[in-house]
C-alpha positions, 0 to 999 in steps of 0.5 A: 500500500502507498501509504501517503495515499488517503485510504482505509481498509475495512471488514466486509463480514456482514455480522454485528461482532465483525463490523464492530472492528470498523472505527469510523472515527479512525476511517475519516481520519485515514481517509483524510476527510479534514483536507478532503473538504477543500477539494471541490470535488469531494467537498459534497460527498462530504457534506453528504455524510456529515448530514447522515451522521448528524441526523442518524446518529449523532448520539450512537456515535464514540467520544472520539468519533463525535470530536473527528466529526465536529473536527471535519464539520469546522473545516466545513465552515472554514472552506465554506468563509474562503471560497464564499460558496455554499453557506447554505450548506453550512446552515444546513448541517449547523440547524440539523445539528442543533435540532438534534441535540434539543431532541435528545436533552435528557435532564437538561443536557445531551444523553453521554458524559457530561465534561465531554458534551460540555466540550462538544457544546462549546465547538458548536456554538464556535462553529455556529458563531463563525458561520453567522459572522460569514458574509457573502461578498460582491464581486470587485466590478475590475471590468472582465466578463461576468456570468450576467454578461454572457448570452442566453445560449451559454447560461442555458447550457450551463443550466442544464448541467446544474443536477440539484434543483436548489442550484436552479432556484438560487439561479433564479434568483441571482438575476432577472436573465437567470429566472426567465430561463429556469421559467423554461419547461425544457429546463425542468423536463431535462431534469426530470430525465436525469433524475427518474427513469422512463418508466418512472415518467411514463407510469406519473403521466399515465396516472395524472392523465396527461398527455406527455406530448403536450407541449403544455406540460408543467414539467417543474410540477411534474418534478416536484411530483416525482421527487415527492414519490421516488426521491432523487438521484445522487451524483457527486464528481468525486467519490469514495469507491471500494476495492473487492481484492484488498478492501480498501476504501479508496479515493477515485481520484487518487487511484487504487492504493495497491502498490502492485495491483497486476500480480495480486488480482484473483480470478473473476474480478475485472482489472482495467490497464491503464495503458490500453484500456483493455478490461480483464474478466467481468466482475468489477473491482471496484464499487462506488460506495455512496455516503448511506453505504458507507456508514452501513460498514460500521455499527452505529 
């Protein structure tokens, strides 16, 4: 294994006294979350995680465990103050937190050691404090090309590449140019495509009997519809995969961590070489690991 690489190797054996070797605590340190969250590309995916943890559990969570996690979500707020993005993010994560902690006050305090929630407290209300003094800033007018500036064309293209439906509404929102074209229904219907299957479309329309060639389809209520009943799909740039032969998990960009993976590959699992794209066998070796599976390889 190339050690300077981020990666965690785990047990697969799906029993309670087995996985309980798993420490979450220590695969988000060896995973290198704390930096991770200033990669752009990682930066959701992480986000992602932290929400489940926080939402789902928060208080079945190790004293340790729970320290890296407020560790990861500070470095959250710190990118969040330099790059002047996702705040919304931030607020999220910091409402749903302390939503959670009221829930479960017993006798005036969160259940587990009270010196050590004194302590967690404290960080929270730091975190909470720094993210209320973070203001978005305008841009500096020095004269260059700006995202208003350019044509109707261009800013529909880069709508339609938007994949989270909030984004479309923020988009809305930032300008007048902005709303009129998030108004289009070709926008929504592009989106509900992503985000459903055809089949998914099909049985919606056939139930609301609507004729899906009419042109006046309201494809934005068609994808609140959708989303209500099925949910969405998740799509992160960057996410953490895992390899069958060593079980590890491993970052996609930084590649496999097995030093000399050619030799060690068993029968039946597939291998692609890097230098002519040629595939070996039918199995794949390695499996995206959204973040939902990734906390199902630890017992909390």
């Amino acid at each position: 294994m190339n050690e300077c690489q981020p990666h965690c190797q785990i047990t697969l054996k799906n029993t309670k006294e087995v996985i309980g070797f798993n420490n979450i605590g220590e695969a988000i340190q060896k995973l290198d979350f704390r930096n991770a969250v200033h990669d752009i590309r990682r930066f959701n995916y992480i986000c992602k995680l932290l929400h489940l943890l926080i939402t789902q559990n928060l208080t079945t969570l190790s004293g340790r465990a729970t320290q890296v996690l407020f560790v990861v979500l500070e470095e959250v707020a710190q990118q969040v103050a330099s790059n002047q993005q996702n705040l919304h993010i931030l607020h999220m994560l910091l409402n749903d937190l302390r939503r959670i902690i009221r829930k479960y006050y017993c006798w005036g305090r969160p259940l587990g050691s009270t010196i050590l929630w004194e302590q967690h407290l404290k960080t929270i209300d730091r975190i909470c404090q720094f993210a209320s003094d973070i203001q978005i800033k305008e841009p500096i007018e020095d004269g260059k090309y700006r995202l208003s500036d350019m044509p109707a064309a261009i800013l529909r293209e880069i709508l339609l590449r938007l994949s989270d439906y909030k984004d479309l509404m923020n988009s809305a929102q930032a300008c007048d140019d902005m709303k009129f074209l998030v108004d289009e229904q070709h926008i929504w219907r592009q989106l509900c495509k992503f985000h459903f299957t055809k089949e998914q479309i099909k049985v919606y329309f056939e139930t609301s009997k609507i004729e899906s060639v009419n042109s006046k389809v309201d494809w934005h209520n068609v994808f609140r519809q959708l989303r209500r009943k099925h949910g969405l799909k998740e799509e992160y740039t960057e996410s953490l995969f895992l390899c069958r032969h060593c079980r590890c998990l491993f970052w996609k960009s930084f590649g496999h961590p097995c030093v000399d993976l050619r030799r060690s590959i068993p029968s039946g699992m597939e291998y692609v070489d890097e230098n002519n794209g040629s595939i070996a066998n039918t199995s794949p070796l390695y499996i995206p690991v959204p973040p939902q599976a990734f906390l199902s390889f630890f017992s909390l």
